[in-house]
Z-matrix of the N, CA and C atoms (Angstrom, degrees):
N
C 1 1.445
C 2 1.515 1 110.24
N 3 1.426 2 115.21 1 -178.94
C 4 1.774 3 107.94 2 -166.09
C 5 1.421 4 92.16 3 -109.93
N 6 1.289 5 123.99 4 -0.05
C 7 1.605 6 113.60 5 177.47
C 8 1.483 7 121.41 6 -35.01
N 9 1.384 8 135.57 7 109.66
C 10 1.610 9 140.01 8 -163.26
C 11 1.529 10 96.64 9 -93.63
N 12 1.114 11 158.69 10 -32.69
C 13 1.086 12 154.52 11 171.77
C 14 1.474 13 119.29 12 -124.88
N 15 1.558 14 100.21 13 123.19
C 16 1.737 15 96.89 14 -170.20
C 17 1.367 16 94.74 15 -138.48
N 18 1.526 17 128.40 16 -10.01
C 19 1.703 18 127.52 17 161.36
C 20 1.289 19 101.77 18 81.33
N 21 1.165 20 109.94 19 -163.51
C 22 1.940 21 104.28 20 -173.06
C 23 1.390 22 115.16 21 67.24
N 24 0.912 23 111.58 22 -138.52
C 25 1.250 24 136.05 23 176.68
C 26 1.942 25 135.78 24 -86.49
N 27 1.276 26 104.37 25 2.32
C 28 1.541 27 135.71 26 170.71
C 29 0.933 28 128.46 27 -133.58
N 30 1.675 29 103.99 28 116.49
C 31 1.631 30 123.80 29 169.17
C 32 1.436 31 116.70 30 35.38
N 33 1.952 32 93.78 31 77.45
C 34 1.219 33 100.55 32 -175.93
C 35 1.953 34 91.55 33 -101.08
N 36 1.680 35 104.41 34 164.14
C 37 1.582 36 117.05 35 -176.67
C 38 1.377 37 98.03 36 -132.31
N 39 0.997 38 99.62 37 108.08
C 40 2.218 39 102.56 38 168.10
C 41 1.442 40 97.30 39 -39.26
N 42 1.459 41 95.37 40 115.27
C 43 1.452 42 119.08 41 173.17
C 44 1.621 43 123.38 42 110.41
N 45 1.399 44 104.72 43 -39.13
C 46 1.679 45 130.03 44 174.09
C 47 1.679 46 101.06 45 92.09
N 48 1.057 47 90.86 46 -155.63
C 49 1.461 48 98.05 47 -169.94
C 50 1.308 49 115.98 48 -82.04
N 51 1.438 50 126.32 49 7.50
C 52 1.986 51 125.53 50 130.81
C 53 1.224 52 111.77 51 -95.06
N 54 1.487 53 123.26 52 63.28
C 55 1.537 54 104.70 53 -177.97
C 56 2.041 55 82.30 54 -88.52
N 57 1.505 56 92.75 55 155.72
C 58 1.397 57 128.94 56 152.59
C 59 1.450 58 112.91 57 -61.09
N 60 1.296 59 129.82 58 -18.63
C 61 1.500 60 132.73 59 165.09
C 62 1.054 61 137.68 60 -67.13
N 63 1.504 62 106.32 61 -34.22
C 64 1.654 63 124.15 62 176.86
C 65 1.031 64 98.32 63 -94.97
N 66 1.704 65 130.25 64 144.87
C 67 0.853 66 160.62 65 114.13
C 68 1.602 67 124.82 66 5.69
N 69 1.601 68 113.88 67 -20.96
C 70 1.355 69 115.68 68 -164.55
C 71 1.711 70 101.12 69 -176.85
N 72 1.592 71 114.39 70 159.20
C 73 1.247 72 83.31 71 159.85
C 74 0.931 73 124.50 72 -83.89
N 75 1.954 74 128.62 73 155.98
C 76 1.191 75 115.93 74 -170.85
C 77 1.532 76 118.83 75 -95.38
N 78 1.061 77 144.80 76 166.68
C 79 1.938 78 150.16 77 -145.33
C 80 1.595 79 81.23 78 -140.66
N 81 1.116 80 122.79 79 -41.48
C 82 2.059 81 102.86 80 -172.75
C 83 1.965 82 84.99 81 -153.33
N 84 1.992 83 76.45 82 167.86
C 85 1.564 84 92.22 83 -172.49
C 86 1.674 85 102.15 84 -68.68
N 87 0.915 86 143.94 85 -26.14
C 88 1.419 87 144.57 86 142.24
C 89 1.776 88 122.60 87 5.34
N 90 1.563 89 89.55 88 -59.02
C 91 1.455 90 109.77 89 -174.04
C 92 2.050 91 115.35 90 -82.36
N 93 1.248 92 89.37 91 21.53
C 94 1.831 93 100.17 92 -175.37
C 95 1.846 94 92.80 93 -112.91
N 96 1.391 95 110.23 94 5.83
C 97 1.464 96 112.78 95 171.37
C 98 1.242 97 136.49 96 -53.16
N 99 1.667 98 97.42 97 -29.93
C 100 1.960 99 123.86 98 171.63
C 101 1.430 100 108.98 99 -128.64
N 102 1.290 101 105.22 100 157.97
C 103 1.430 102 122.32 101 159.74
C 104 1.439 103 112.51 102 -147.14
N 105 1.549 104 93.96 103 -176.83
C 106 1.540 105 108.99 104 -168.46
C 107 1.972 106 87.98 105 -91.03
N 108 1.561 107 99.60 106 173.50
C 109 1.332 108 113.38 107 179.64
C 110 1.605 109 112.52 108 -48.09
N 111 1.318 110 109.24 109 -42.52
C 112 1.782 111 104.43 110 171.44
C 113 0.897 112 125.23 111 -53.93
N 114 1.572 113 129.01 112 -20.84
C 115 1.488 114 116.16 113 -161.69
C 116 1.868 115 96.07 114 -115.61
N 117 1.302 116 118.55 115 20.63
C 118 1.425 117 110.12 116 160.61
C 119 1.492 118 133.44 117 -50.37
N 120 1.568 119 96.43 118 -30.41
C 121 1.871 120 97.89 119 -161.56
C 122 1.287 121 113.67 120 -1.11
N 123 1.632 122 100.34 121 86.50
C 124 1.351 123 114.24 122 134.19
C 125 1.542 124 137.69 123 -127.47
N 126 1.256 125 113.92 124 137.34
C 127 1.092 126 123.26 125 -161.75
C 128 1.462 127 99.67 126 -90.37
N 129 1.433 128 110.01 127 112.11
C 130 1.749 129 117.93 128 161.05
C 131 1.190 130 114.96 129 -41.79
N 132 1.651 131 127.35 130 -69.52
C 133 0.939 132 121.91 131 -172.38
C 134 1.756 133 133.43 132 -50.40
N 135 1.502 134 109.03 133 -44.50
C 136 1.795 135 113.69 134 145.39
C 137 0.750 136 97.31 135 -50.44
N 138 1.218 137 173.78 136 -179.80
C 139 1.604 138 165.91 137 -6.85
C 140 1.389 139 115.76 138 -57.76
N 141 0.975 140 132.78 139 -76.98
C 142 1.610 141 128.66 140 161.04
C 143 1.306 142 123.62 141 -33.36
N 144 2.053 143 127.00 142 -3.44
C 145 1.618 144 117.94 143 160.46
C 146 1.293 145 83.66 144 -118.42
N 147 1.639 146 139.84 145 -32.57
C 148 0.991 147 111.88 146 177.17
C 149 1.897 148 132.41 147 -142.79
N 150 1.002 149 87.36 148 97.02
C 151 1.881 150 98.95 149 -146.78
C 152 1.808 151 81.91 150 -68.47
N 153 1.876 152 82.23 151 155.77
C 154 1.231 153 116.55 152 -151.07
C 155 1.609 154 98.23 153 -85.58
N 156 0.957 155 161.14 154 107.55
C 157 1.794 156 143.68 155 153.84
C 158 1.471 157 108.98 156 -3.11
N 159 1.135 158 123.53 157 151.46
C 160 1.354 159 153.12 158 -165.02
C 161 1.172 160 123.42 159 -124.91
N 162 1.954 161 94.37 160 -28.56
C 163 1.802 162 100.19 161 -177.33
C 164 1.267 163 121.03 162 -64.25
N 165 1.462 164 119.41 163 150.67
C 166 1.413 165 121.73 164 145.54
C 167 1.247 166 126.07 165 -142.86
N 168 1.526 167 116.96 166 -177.24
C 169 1.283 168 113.46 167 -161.33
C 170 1.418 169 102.58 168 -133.54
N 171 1.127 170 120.10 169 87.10
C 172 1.615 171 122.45 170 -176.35
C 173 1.453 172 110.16 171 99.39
N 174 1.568 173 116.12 172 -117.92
C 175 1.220 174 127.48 173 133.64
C 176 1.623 175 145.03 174 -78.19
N 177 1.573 176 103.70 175 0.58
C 178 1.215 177 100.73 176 175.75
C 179 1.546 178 125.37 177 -119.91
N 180 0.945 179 127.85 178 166.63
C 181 1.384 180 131.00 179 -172.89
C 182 1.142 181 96.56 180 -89.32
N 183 2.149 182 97.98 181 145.93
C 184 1.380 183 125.26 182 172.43
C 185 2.116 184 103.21 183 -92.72
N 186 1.074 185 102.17 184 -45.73
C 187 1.567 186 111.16 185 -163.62
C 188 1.657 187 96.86 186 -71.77
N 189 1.339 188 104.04 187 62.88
C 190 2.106 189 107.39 188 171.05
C 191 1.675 190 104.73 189 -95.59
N 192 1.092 191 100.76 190 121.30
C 193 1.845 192 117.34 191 -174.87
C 194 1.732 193 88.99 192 -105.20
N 195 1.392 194 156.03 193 3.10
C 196 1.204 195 162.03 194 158.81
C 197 1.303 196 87.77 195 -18.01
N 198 1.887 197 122.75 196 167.80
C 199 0.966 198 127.20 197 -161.19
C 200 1.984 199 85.00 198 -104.57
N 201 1.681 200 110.13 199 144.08
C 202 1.348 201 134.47 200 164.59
C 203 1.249 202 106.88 201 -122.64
N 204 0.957 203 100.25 202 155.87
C 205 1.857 204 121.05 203 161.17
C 206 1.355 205 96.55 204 101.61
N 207 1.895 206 106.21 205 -169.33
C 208 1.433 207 132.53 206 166.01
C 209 1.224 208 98.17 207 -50.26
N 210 0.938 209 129.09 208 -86.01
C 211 1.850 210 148.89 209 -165.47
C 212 1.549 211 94.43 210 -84.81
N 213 0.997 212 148.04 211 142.18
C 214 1.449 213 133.94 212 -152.29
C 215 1.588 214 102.84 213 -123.49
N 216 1.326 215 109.52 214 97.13
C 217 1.335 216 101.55 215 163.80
C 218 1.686 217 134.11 216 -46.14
N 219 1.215 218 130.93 217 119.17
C 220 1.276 219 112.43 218 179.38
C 221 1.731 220 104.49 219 -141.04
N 222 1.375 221 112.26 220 -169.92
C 223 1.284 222 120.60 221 -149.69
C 224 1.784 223 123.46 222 10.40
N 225 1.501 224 94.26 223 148.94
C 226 1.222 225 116.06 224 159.87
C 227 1.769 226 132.14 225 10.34
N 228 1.571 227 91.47 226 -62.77
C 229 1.617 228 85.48 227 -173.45
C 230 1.586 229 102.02 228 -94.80
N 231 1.644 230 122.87 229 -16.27
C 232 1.305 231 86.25 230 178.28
C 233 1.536 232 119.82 231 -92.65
N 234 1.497 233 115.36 232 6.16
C 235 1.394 234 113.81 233 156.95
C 236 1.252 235 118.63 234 -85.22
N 237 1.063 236 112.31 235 12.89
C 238 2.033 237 121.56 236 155.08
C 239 1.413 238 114.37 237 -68.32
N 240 1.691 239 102.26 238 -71.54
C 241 0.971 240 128.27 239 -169.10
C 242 1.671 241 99.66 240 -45.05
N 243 1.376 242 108.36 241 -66.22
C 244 1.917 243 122.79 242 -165.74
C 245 1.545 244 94.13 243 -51.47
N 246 1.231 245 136.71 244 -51.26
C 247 1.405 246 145.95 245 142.51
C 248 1.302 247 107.02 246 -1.71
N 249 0.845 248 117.13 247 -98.48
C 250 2.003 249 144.03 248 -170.11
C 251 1.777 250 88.84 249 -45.96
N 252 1.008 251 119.74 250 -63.22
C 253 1.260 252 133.30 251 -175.09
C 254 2.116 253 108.37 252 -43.46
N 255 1.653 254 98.34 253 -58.37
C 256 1.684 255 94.40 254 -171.72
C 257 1.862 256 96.38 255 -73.88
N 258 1.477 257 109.27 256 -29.30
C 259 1.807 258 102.40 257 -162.52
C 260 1.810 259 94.00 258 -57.76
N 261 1.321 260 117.29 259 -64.64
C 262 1.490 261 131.86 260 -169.13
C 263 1.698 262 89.98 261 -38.69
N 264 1.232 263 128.33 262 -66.62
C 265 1.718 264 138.40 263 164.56
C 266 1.526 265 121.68 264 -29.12
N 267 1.222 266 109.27 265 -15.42
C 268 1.804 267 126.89 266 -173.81
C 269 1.521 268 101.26 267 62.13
N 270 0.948 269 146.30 268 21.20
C 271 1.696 270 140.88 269 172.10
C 272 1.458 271 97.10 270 -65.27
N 273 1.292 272 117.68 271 132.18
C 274 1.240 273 130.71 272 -172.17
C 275 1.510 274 99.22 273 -138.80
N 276 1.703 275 103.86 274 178.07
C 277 1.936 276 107.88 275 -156.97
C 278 1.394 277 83.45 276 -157.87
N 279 1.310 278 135.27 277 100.92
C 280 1.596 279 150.78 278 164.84
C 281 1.503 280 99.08 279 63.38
N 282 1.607 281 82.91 280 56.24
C 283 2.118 282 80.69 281 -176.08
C 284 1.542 283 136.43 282 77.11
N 285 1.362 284 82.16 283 -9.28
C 286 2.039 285 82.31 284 -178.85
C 287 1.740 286 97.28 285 -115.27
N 288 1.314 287 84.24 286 175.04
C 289 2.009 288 95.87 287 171.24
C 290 1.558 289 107.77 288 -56.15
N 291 0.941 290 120.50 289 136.57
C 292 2.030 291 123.12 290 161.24
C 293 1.555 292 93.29 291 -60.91
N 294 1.498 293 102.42 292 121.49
C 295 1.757 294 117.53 293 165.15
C 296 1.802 295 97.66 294 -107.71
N 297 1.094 296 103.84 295 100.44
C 298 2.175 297 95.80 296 177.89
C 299 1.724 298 87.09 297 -91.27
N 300 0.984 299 132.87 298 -5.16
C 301 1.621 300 137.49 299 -150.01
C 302 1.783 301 72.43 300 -81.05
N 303 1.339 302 113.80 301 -70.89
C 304 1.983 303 120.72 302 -179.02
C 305 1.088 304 106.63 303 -63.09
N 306 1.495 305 146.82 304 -52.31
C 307 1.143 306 164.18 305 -172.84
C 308 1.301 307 145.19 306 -80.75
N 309 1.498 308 112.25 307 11.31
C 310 1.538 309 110.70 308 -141.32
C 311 1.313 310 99.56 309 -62.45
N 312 1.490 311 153.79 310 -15.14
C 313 1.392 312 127.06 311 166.81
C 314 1.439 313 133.03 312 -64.87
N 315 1.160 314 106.09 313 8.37
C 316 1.251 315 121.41 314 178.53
C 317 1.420 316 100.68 315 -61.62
N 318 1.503 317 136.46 316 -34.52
C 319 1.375 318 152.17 317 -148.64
C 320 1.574 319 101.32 318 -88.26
N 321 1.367 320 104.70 319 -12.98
C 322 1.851 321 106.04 320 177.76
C 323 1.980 322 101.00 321 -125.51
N 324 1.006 323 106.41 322 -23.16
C 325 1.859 324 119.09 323 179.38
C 326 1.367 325 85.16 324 -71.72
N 327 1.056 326 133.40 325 -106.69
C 328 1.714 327 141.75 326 -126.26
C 329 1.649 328 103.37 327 -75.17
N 330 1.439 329 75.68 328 126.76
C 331 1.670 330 89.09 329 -163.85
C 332 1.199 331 108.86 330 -89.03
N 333 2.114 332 113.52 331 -35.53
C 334 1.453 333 125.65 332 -173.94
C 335 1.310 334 120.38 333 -97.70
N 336 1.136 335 113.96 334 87.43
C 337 1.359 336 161.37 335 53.90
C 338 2.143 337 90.18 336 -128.68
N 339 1.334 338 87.86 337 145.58
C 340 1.661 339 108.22 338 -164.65
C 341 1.683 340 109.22 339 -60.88
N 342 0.941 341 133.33 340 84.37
C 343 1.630 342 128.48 341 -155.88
C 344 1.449 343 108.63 342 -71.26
N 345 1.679 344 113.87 343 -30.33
C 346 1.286 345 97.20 344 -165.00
C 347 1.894 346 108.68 345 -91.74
N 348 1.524 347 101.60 346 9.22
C 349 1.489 348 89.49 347 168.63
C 350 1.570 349 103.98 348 -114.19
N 351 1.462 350 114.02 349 -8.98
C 352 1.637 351 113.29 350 157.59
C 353 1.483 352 119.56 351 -32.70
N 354 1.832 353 96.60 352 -61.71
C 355 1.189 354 109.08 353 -166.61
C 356 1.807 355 119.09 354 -69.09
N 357 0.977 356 98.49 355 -40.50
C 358 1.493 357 115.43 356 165.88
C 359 1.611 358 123.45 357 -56.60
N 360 1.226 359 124.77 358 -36.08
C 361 1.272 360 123.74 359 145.70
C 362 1.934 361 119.78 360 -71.01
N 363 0.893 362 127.12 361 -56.45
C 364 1.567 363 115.13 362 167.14
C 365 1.094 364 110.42 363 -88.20
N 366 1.409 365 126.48 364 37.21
C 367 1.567 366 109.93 365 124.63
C 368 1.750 367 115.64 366 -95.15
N 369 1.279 368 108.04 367 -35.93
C 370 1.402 369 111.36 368 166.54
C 371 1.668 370 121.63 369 -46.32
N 372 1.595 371 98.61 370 -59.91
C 373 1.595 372 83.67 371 172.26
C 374 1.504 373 139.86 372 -112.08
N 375 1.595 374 87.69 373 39.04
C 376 1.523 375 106.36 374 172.84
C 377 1.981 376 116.09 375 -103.12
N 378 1.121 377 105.39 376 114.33
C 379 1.833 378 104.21 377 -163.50
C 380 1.786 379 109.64 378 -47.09
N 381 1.367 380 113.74 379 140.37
C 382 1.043 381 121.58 380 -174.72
C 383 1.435 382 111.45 381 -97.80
N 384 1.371 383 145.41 382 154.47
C 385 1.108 384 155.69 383 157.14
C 386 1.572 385 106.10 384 -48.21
């Protein structure tokens, strides 16, 4: 079914489906592709292990590190890290390495193997600063 927010345990978006991040409301997880300037989280200082996207799409930004998943991944470096983490793992995305660094919706899109509850478990049991 096209239901975009169902909570629990699937393709959650910091904020839900009125986040202040998107651009619009969104109709599918698809539409968590852009945001407005708030929902960049990126951290300058990570930037040099893990630079932020640049893209955009009109007026809005492609490179949104906003929190996804169960447990909500957000900013910049820890979608490096979850990154570094599936490539070393061989998880791949139409054959190539997963880049979320270009891509971060990939973390609510890719179903095979389920990323956004990947990430949500190794962020839990990966030690935090």
């Amino acid at each position: 079914d096209d239901c975009f927010y169902r909570g629990g345990l699937f393709n959650w978006v910091e904020g839900g489906p009125s986040s202040l991040f998107l651009p619009h409301q969104p109709s599918s997880i698809a539409d968590a592709e852009t945001c407005t300037a708030a929902g960049k989280y990126c951290d300058l200082t990570s930037g040099y292990f893990f630079p932020c996207s640049t893209a955009t799409s009109g007026t809005w930004f492609q490179g949104c590190y906003f929190g996804r998943g169960a447990v909500q991944l957000s900013y910049n470096f820890n979608y490096g890290l979850f990154n570094r983490w599936l490539n070393q793992n061989g998880v791949t995305h139409n054959g190539n390495p997963v880049d979320l660094l270009q891509e971060p919706n990939l973390l609510l899109t890719k179903t095979d193997p389920p990323l956004a509850l990947m990430a949500s478990i190794w962020f839990f049991v990966t030690p935090q600063p």
